[in-house]
C-alpha positions as CSV (number, residue, x, y, z in Angstrom):
1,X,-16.5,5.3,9.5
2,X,-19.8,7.1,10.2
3,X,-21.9,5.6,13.2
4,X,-25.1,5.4,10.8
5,X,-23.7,2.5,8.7
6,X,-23.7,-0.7,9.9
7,X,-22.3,-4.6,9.2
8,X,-25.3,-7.0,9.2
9,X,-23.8,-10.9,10.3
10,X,-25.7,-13.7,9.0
11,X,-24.5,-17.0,10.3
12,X,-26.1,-20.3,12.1
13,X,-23.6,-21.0,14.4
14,X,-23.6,-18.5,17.4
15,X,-20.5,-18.5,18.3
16,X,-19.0,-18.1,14.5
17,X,-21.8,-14.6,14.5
18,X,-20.6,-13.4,17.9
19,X,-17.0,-13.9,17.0
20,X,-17.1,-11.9,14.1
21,X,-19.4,-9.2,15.6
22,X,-17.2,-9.0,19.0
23,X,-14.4,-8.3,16.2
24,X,-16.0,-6.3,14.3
25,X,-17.5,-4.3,17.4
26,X,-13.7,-3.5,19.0
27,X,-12.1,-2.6,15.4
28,X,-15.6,0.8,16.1
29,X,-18.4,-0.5,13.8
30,X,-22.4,-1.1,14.2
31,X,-22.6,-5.0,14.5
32,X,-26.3,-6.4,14.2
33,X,-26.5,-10.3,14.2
34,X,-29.1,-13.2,13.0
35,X,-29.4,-16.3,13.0
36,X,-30.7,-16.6,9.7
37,X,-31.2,-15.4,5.9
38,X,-34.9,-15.7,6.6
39,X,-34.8,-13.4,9.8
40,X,-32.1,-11.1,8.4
41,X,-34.5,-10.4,5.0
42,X,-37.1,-8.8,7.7
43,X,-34.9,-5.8,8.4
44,X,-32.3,-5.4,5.1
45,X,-33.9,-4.6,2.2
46,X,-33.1,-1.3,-0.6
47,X,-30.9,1.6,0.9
48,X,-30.2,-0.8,4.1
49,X,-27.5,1.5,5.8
50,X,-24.8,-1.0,5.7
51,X,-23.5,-4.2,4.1
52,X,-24.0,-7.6,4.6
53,X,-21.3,-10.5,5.8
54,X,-23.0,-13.8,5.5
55,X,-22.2,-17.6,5.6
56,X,-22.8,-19.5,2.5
57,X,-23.7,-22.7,3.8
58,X,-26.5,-22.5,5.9
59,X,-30.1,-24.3,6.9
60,X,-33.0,-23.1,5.2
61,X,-32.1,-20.6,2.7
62,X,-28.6,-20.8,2.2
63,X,-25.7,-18.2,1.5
64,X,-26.0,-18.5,-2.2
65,X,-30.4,-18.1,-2.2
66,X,-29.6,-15.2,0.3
67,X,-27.2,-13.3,-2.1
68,X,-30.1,-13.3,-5.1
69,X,-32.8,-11.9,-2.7
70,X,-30.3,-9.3,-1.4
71,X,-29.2,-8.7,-5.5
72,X,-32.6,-8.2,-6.8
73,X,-33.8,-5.7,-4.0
74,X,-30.5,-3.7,-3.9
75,X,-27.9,-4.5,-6.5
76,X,-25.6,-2.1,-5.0
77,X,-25.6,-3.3,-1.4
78,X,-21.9,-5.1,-0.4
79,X,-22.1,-8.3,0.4
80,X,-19.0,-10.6,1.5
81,X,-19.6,-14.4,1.9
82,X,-17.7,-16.7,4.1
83,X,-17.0,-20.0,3.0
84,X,-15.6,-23.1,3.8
85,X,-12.6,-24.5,2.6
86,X,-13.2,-26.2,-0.6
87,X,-15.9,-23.9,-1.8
88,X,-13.8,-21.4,-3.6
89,X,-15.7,-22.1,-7.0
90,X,-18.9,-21.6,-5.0
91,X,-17.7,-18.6,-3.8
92,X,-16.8,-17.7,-7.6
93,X,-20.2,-18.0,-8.8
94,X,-21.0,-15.8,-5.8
95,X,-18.9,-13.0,-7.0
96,X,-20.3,-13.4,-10.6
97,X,-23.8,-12.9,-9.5
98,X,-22.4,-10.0,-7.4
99,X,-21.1,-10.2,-4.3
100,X,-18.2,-7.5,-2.6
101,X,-15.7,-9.9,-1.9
102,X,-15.4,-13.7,0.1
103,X,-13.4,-14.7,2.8
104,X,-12.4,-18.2,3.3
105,X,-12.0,-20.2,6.8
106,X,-10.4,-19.7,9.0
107,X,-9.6,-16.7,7.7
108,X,-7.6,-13.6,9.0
109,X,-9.2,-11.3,11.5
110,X,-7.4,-8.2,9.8
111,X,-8.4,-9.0,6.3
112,X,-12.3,-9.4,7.5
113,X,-11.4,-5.8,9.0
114,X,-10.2,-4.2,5.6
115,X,-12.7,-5.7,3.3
116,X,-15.7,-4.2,6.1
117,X,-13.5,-0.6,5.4
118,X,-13.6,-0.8,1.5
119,X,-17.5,-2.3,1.7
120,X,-18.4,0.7,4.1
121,X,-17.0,3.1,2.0
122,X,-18.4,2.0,-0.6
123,X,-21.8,1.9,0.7
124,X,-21.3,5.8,2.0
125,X,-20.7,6.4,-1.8
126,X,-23.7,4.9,-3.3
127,X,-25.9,5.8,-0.9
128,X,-24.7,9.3,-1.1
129,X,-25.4,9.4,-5.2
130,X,-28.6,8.2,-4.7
131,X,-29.8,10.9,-1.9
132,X,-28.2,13.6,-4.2
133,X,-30.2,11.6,-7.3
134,X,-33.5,12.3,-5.1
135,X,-32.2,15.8,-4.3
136,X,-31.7,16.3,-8.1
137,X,-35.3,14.9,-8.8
138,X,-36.3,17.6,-6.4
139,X,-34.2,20.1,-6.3
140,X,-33.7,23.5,-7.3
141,X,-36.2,25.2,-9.3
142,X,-34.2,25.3,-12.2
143,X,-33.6,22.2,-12.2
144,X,-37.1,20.7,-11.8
145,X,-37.6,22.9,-15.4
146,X,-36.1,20.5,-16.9
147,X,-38.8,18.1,-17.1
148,X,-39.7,14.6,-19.3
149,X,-40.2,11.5,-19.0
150,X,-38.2,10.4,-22.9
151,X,-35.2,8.4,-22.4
152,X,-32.8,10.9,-23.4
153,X,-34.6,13.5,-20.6
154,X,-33.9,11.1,-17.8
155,X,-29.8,10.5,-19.3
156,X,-29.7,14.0,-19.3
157,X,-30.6,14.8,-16.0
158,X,-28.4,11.8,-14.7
159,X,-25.4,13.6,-16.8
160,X,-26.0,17.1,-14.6
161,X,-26.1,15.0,-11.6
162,X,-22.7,13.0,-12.4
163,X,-20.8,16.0,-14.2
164,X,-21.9,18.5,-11.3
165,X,-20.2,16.8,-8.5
166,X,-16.5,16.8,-10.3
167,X,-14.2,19.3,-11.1
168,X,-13.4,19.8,-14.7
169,X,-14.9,22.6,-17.2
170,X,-17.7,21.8,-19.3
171,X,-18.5,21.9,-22.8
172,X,-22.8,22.1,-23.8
173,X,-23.9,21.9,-26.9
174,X,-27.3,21.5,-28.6
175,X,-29.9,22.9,-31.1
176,X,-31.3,26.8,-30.4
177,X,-33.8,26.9,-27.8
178,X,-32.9,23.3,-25.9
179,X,-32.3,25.1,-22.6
180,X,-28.1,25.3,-22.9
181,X,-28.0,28.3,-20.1
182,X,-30.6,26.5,-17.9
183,X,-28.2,23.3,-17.9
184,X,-25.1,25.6,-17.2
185,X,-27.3,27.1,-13.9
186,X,-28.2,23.4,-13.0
187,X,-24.8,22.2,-13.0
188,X,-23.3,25.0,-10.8
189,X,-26.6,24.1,-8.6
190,X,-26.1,20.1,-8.0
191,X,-22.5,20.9,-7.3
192,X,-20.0,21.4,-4.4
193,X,-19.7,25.5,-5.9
194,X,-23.6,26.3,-5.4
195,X,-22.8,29.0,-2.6
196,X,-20.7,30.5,-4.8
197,X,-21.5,33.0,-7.6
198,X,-22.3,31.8,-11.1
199,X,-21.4,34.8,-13.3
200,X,-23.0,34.5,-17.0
201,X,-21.2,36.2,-20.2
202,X,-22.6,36.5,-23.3
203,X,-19.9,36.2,-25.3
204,X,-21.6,37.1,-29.0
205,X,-23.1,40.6,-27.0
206,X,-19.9,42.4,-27.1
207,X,-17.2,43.9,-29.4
208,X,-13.9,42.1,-29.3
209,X,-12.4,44.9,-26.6
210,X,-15.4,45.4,-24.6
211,X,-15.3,41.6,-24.5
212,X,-11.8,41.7,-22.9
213,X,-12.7,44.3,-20.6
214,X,-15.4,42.2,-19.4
215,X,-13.5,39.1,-19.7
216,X,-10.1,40.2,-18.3
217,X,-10.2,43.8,-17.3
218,X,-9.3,47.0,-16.6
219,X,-12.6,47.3,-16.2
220,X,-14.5,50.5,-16.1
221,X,-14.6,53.5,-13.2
222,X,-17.2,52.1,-11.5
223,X,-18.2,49.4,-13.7
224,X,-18.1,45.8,-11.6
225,X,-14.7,43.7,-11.1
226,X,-13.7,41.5,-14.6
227,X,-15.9,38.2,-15.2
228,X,-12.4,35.9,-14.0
229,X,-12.3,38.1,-10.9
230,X,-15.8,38.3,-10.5
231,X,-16.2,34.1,-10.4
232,X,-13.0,33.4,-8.2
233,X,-14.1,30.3,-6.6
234,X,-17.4,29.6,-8.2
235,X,-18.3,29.1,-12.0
236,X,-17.9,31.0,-15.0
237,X,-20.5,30.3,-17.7
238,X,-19.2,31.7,-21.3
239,X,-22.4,31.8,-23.9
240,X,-21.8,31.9,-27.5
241,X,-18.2,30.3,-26.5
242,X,-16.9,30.0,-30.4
243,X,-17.4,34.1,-30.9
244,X,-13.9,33.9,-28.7
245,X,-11.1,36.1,-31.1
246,X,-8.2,34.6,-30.9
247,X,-6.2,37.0,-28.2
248,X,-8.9,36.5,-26.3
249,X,-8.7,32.3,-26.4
250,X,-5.2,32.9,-25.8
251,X,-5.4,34.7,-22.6
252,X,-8.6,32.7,-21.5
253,X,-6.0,29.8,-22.0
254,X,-3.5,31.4,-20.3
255,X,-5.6,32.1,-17.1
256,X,-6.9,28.0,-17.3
257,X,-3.3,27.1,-17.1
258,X,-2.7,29.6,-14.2
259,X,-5.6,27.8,-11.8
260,X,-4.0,24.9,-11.2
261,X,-5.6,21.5,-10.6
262,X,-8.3,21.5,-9.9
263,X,-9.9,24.4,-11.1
264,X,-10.4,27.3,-8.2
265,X,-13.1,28.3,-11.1
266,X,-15.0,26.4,-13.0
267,X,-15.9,27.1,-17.1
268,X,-19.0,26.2,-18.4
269,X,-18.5,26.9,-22.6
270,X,-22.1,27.4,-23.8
271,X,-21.6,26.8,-27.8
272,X,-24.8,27.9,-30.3
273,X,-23.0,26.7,-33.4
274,X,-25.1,26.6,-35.9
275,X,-23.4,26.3,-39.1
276,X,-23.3,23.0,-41.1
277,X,-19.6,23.3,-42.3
278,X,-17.9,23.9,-39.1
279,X,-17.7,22.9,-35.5
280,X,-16.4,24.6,-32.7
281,X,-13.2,22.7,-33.1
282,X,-12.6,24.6,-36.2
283,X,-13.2,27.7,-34.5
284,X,-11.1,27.6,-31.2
285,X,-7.6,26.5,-31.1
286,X,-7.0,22.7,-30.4
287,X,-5.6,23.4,-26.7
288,X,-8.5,25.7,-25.5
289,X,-10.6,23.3,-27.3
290,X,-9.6,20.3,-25.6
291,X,-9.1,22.3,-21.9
292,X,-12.8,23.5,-22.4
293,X,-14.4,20.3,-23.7
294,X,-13.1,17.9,-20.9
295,X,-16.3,17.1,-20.2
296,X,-19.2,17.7,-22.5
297,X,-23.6,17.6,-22.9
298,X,-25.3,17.6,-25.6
299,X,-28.7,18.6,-25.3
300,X,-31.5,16.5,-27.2
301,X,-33.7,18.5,-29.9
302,X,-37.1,18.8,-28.9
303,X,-38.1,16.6,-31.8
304,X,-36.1,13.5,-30.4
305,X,-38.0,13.7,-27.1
306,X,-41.2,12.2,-28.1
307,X,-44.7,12.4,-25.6
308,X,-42.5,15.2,-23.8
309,X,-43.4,17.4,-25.9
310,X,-47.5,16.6,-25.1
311,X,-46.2,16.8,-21.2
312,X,-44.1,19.7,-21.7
313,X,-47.5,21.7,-24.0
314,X,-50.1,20.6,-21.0
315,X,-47.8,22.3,-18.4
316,X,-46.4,25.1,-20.3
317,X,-50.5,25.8,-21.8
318,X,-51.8,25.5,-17.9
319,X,-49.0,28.0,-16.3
320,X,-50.6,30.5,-19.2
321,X,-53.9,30.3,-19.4
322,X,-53.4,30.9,-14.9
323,X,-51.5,33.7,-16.1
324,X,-54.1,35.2,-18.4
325,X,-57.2,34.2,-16.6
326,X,-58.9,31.7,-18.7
327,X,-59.1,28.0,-19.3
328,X,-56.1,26.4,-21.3
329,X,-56.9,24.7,-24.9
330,X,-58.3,20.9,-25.2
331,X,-55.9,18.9,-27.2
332,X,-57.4,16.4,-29.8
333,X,-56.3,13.3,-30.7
334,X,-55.2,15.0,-34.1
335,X,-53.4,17.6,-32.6
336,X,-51.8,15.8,-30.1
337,X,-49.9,13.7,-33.1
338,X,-49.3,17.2,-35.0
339,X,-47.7,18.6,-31.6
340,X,-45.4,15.3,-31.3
341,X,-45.2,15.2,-35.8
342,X,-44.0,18.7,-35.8
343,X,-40.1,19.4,-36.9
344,X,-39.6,22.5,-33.7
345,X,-36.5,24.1,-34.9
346,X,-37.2,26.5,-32.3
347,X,-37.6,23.1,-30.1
348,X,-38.2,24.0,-26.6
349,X,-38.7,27.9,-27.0
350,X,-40.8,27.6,-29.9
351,X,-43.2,25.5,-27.5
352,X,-43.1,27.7,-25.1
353,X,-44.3,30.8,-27.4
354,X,-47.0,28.3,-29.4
355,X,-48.6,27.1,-25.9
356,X,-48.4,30.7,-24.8
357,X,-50.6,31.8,-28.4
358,X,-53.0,28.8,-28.1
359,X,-53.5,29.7,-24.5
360,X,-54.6,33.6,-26.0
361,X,-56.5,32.1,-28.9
362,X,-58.7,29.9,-26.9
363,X,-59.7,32.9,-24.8
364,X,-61.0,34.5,-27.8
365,X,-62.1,31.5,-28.8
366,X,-60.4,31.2,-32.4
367,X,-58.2,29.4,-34.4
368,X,-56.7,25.9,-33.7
369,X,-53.3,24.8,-32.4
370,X,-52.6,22.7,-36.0
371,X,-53.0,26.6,-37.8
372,X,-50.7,27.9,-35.0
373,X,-47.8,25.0,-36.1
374,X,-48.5,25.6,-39.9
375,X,-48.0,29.3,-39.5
376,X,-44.8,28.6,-37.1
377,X,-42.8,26.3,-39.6
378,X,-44.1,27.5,-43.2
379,X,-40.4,27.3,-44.1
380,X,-40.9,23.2,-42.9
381,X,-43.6,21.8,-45.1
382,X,-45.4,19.5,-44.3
383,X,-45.5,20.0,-40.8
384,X,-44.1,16.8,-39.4
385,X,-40.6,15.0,-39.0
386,X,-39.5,13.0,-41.8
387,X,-39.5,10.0,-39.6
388,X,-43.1,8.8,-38.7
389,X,-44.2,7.1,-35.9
390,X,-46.8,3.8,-35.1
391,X,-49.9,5.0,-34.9
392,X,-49.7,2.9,-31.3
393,X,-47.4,5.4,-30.4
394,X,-49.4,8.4,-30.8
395,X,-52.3,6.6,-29.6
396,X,-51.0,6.0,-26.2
397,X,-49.2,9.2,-25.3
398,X,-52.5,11.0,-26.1
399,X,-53.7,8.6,-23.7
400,X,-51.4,9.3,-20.9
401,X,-51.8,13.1,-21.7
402,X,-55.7,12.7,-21.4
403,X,-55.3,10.4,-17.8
404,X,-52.3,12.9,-16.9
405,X,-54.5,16.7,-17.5
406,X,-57.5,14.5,-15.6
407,X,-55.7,13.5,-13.0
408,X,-54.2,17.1,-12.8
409,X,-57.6,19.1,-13.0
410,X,-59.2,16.5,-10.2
411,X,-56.0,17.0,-7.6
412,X,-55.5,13.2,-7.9
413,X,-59.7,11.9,-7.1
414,X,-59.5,8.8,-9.0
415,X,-63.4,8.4,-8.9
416,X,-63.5,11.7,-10.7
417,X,-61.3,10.6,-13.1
418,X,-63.4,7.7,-13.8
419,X,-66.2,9.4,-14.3
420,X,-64.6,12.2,-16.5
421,X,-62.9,9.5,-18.6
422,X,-65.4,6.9,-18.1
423,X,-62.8,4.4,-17.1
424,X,-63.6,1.2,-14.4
425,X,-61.0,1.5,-11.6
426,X,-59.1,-1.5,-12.6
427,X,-58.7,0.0,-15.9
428,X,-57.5,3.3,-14.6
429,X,-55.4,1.3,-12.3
430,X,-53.0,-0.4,-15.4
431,X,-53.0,2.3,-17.6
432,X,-51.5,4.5,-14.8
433,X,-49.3,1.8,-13.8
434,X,-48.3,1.4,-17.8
435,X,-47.3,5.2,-18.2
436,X,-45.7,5.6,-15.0
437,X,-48.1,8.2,-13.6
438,X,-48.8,8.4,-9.7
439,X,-52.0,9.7,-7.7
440,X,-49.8,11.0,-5.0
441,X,-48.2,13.0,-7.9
442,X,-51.3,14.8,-8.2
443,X,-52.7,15.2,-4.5
């Protein structure tokens, strides 16, 4: 068990604490001790490195109060009560609020031993997710592209975290221009095949035999090894998965079935469907199907992300106007509801290519970002979803946009925000805490 983890005993009677810990100690584990629930509180809090055995019946704040404070600061921290004979339903109650496991006096030395074993372990494992949850919140570049506050954002990123660390292939779906490839690259980079290659084919670019060649060999005189040869060990990432023929889902098969489990190679199918009457089912027979699709994402359309998309304009809009040497475009109140009204069947590339256009009409100091969305979806009139909003809603994320692009332009001064926004500090204060936005995001 690693040395960094330790078992926290909480118990009023001395010798009962330094009987378990003297256990505890020879059986190789970190022992701390106290006295109380009061003293123990000072040092165990979130992401303690450890888990907790306590006594449920003690002075002061008992066993029971204990559990709660521990529950509410860290829901995912082990903790195994010790009780007395007789208060098994107490201990019950204890479970249901969320304890590990209880032990009952006098109880068995060895059992105290196994249930610290199975708490440890799983300590390591949450405390693991959650560094690799900060890592991912972090991480690699194209990872931190994938940006948004929305509900279905903050799912999606939990969903690369979770489906990167295992082993089966993955199926990703989604509307054109919701960032399929970007996912496929984030999922080989949160997982345990990063150092190894990540080889991308685009399936749709070839004829049916070029497509084997690339796929499966011979390949070439001098042309690189086959794409299966090529990804031995690492992931294989198939765009445009459902233009497959149907030798070539055979022997793609074939080779799955050759691997073993688990996969020495990993398949990320990348589908672009886009026809109403058929799904990718229809299209690839039911065993591929189902090998390929053991895991699946679907990405979230642009529209169903909502104040994202003013985040997503404000950064896109800066990174362009820095790249053409002028200012980026002020965002109204009116436009900001068009932007977030707008249909984006393009989603997140069609953002990317209006910000880049309102960045170059604002230099020449023309036009307005609601002509640019007209123009863009003259096939989608009006512009605008055909589900509205509350006006609230529009109201605040133009709000958070206006604090947010402040905040951003001042490096995180407060007091020039205030002034710029002519907001009291208090003020500035809630409405920062309301939309979740940081000064030392800024700094």
């Amino acid at each position: 068990m690693p040395q960094s983890l330790k078992i926290a005993i909480v118990d009023d009677e001395q010798d009962m604490r330094q009987s378990i810990s003297q256990w505890l100690a020879l059986s190789g584990f970190d022992t701390a001790t106290y006295a109380s629930a009061e003293d123990a509180l000072k040092e165990i809090g979130a992401d303690f490195p450890g888990v907790v055995v306590t006594d449920i019946k003690m002075p002061g704040m008992d066993g029971m109060a204990f559990l709660k404070r521990l529950m509410s600061a860290d829901s995912g921290l082990p903790v195994i009560m010790i009780t007395g004979h007789g208060d098994v339903p107490m201990a019950v109650e204890a479970m249901r609020i969320g304890a590990f496991d209880f032990l009952e006096k006098p109880f068995n030395p060895d059992r105290m031993t196994e249930l610290a074993k199975r708490a440890l372990r799983t300590r390591r494992l949450t405390l693991d997710n959650r560094a690799l949850r900060r890592e991912l919140a972090a991480g690699p570049e194209m990872v931190q592209k994938l940006i948004g506050s929305s509900p279905v954002m903050q799912r999606l990123r939990e969903d690369i975290l979770d489906l990167g660390q295992a082993d089966g292939h993955v199926l990703i779906e989604g509307e054109t221009g919701t960032g399929k490839t970007l996912v496929a690259h984030a999922l080989h980079a949160v997982g345990p095949r990063a150092a190894r290659k990540f080889v991308q084919v685009a399936c749709s670019a070839y004829a049916p035999d070029a497509l084997a060649a690339r796929l499966f060999g011979p390949a070439a005189d001098g042309a690189a090894l086959p794409a299966v040869e090529e990804a031995r060990g690492g992931t294989l990432c198939l765009e445009d998965v459902e233009a497959l023929s149907q030798p070539l889902q055979a022997q793609l098969l074939t080779f799955l079935n050759a691997q073993g489990t688990p996969a020495e190679t990993r398949i990320i199918a990348v589908s672009n469907l886009q026809e109403q009457d058929k799904t990718l089912e229809d299209l690839l027979r039911s065993d591929l199907f189902y090998r390929l699709a053991a895991m699946r994402i679907t990405l979230p359309p642009l529209r169903a992300r909502g104040e994202d998309v003013l985040s997503l304009f404000t950064r896109l809009s800066e990174q362009f106007a820095e790249e053409y040497g002028c200012s980026a475009p002020e965002v109204s109140a009116q436009e900001a509801a068009q932007l977030m009204q707008a249909p984006w069947p393009g989603n997140v590339r069609q953002l990317i290519n209006i910000a880049e256009r309102a960045v170059l009409q604002n230099r020449r100091g023309s036009g307005t970002i609601a002509s640019l969305l007209m123009s863009d979806n003259a096939a989608a009139q009006p512009v605008m979803t055909t589900e509205g909003k509350p006006l609230k809603e529009y109201v605040e994320a133009f709000e958070r946009m206006l604090i947010d692009n402040a905040m951003r332009r001042h490096k995180g001064s407060v007091a020039a925000v205030m002034e710029e926004l002519c907001l009291p500090r208090r003020t500035l204060n809630e409405k920062m805490a309301k939309y979740g936005l940081s000064r030392s995001a800024y700094l």
